[in-house]
C-alpha positions as CSV (number, residue, x, y, z in Angstrom):
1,X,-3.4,18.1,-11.1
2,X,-4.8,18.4,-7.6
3,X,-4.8,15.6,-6.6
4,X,-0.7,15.5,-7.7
5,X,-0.5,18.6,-5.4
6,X,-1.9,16.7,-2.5
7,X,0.5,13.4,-3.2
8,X,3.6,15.5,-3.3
9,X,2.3,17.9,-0.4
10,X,1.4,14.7,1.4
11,X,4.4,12.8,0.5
12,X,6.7,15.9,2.0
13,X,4.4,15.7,5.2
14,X,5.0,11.9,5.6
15,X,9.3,11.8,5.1
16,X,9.1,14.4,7.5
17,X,6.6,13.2,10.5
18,X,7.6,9.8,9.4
19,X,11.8,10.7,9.7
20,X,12.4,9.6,13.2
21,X,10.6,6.0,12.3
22,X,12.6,5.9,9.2
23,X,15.8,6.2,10.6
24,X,15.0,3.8,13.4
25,X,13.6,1.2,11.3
26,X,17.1,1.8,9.3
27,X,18.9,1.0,12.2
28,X,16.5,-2.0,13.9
29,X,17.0,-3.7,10.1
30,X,20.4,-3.0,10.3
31,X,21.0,-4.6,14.0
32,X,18.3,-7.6,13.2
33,X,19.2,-9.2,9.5
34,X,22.1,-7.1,8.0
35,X,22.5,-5.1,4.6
36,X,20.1,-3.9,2.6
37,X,17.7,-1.9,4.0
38,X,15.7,-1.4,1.2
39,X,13.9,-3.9,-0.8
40,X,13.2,-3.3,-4.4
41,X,11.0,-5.2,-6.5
42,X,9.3,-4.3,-10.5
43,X,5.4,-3.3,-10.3
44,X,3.2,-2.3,-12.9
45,X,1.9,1.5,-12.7
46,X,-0.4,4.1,-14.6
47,X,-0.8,2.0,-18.0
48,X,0.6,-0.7,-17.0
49,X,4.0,1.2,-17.4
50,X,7.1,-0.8,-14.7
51,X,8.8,0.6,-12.4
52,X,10.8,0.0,-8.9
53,X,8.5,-0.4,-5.9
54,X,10.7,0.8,-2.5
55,X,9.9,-1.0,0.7
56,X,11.6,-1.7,4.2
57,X,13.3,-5.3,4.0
58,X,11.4,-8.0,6.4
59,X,12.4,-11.0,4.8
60,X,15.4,-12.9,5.8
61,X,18.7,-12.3,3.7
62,X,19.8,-15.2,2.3
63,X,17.2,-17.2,3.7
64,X,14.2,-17.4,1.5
65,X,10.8,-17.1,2.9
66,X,11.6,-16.4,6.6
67,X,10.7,-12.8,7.8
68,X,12.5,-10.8,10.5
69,X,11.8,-10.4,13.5
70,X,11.7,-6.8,12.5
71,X,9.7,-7.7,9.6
72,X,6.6,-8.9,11.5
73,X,6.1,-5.5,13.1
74,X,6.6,-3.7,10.1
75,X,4.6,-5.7,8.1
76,X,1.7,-5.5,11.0
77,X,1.8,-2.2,11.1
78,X,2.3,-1.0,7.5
79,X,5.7,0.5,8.3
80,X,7.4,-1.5,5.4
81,X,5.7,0.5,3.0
82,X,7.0,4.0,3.9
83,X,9.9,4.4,1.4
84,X,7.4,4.3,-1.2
85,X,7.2,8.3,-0.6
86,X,9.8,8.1,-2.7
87,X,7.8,6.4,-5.4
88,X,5.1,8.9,-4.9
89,X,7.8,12.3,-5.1
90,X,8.8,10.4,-8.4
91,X,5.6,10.5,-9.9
92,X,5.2,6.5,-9.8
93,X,2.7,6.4,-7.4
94,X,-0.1,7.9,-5.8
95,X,-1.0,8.2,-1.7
96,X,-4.0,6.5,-2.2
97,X,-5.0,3.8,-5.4
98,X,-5.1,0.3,-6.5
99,X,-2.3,-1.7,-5.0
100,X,0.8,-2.3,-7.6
101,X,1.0,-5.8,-8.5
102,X,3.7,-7.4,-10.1
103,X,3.5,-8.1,-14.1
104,X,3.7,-12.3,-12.7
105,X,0.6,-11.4,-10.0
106,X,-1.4,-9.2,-13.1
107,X,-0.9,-13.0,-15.4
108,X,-1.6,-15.4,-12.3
109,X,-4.7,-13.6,-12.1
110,X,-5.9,-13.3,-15.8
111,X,-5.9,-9.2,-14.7
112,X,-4.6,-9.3,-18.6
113,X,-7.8,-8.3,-20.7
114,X,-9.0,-4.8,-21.4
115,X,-12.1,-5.2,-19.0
116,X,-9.3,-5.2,-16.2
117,X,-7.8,-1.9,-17.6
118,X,-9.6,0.3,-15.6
119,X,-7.8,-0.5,-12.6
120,X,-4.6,1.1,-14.4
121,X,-6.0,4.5,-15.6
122,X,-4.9,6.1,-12.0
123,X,-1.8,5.4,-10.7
124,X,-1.3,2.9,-8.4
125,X,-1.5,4.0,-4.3
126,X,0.5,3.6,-1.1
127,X,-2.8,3.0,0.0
128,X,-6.1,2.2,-0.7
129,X,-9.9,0.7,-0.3
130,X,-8.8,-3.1,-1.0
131,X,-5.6,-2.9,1.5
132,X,-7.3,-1.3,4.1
133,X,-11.3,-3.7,3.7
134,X,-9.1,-6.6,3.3
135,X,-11.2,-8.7,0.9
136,X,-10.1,-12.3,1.3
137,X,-9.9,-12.7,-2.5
138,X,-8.7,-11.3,-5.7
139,X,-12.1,-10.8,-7.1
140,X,-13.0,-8.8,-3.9
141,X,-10.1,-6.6,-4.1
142,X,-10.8,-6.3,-7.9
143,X,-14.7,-5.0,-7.0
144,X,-13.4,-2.8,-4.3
145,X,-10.2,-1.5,-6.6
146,X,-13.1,-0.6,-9.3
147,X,-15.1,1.2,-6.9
148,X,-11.8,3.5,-5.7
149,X,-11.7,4.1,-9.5
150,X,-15.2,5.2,-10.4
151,X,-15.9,7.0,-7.0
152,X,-12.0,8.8,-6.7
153,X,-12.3,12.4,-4.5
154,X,-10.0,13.8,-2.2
155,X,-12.5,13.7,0.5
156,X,-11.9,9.6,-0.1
157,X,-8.4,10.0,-0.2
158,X,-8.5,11.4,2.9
159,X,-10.6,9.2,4.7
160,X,-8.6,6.0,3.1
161,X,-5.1,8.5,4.8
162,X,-6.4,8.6,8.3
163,X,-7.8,4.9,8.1
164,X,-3.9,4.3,7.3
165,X,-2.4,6.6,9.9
166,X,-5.1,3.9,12.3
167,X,-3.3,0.8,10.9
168,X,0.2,2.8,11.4
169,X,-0.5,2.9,15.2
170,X,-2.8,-0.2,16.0
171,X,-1.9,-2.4,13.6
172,X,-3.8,-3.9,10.6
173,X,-6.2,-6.4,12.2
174,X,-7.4,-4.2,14.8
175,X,-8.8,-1.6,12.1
176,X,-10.0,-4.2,10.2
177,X,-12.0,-5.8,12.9
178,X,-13.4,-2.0,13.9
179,X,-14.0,-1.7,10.2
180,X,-16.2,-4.4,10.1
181,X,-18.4,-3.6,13.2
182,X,-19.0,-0.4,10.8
183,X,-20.6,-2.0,8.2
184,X,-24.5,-1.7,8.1
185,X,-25.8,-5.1,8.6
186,X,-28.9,-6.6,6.8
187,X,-32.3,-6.2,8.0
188,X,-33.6,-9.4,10.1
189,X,-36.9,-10.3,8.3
């Protein structure tokens, strides 16, 4: 239940410090590739339950596979993802949890047996430990996404926020580089 206060609170916060990006973004799609605005795609949520992922369109309209020129910013930055407040005010998501997959990613990666059902107990999150570490493969994400489940506080949500608002402004690969230099190395023996 708290942690539901904080999403909504949170999600409030962000439509209305993120307003003047939205609008803008609206209007640089608009100018750069057309209609629609929004992209909207099925993902799996709390109990593996579907529903209708909102993001900023940065692929090319009517030309699969290309993104915009808009779209590379966006997606640099993590400023595609903002309409999915409105997933979070809807009670589909959380601000921070496992990513939400698609039902064809959860099969591609055999995330199918009840060993892998932890990871939809909490709903899934806007953000979270394996989008912002970056693991460079699904069995990394899977370890970090079990971690965010067992280990879940507010004070982690919080952390995981501002680390977020850092990739908002300076861009994914420049956290994740600062991110690493954090990590306590091994001892030389």
């Amino acid at each position: 239940m708290v942690k539901r206060v904080f999403d909504v609170a949170g999600a409030l916060g962000g439509l209305l410090l993120f307003a003047p990006a939205l609008v803008a973004i609206s209007a640089a799609i608009l100018a750069d590739d057309g209609w629609p605005v929004l992209f909207a795609q099925p993902r799996l949520g709390r109990g593996r339950r579907p529903f209708t992922i909102l993001k900023f369109r940065t692929m090319c309209e009517g030309r699969r596979g290309r993104v915009t020129r808009v779209g590379v910013l966006l997606r640099a930055t993590g400023l595609d993802e903002l309409p999915q407040f409105l997933n979070i005010l809807r009670g589909e998501m959380s601000a921070v949890g496992p990513r939400p997959l698609t039902a064809e990613d959860v099969s591609r990666l055999g995330w199918t047996t009840p060993r892998h059902d932890f990871r939809w107990r909490v709903a899934p999150g806007l953000t979270g430990l394996a989008q912002l570490a970056g693991p460079p493969s699904a069995a990394g994400s899977l370890a970090l996404d079990r971690y965010y489940v067992r280990r879940s506080t507010l004070r982690l949500d919080a952390q995981l926020i501002a680390l977020s608002f850092a990739v908002n402004a300076l861009g994914k690969m420049r956290v994740r580089r600062w991110l690493a230099r954090l990590k306590p190395r091994a001892p030389s023996i």
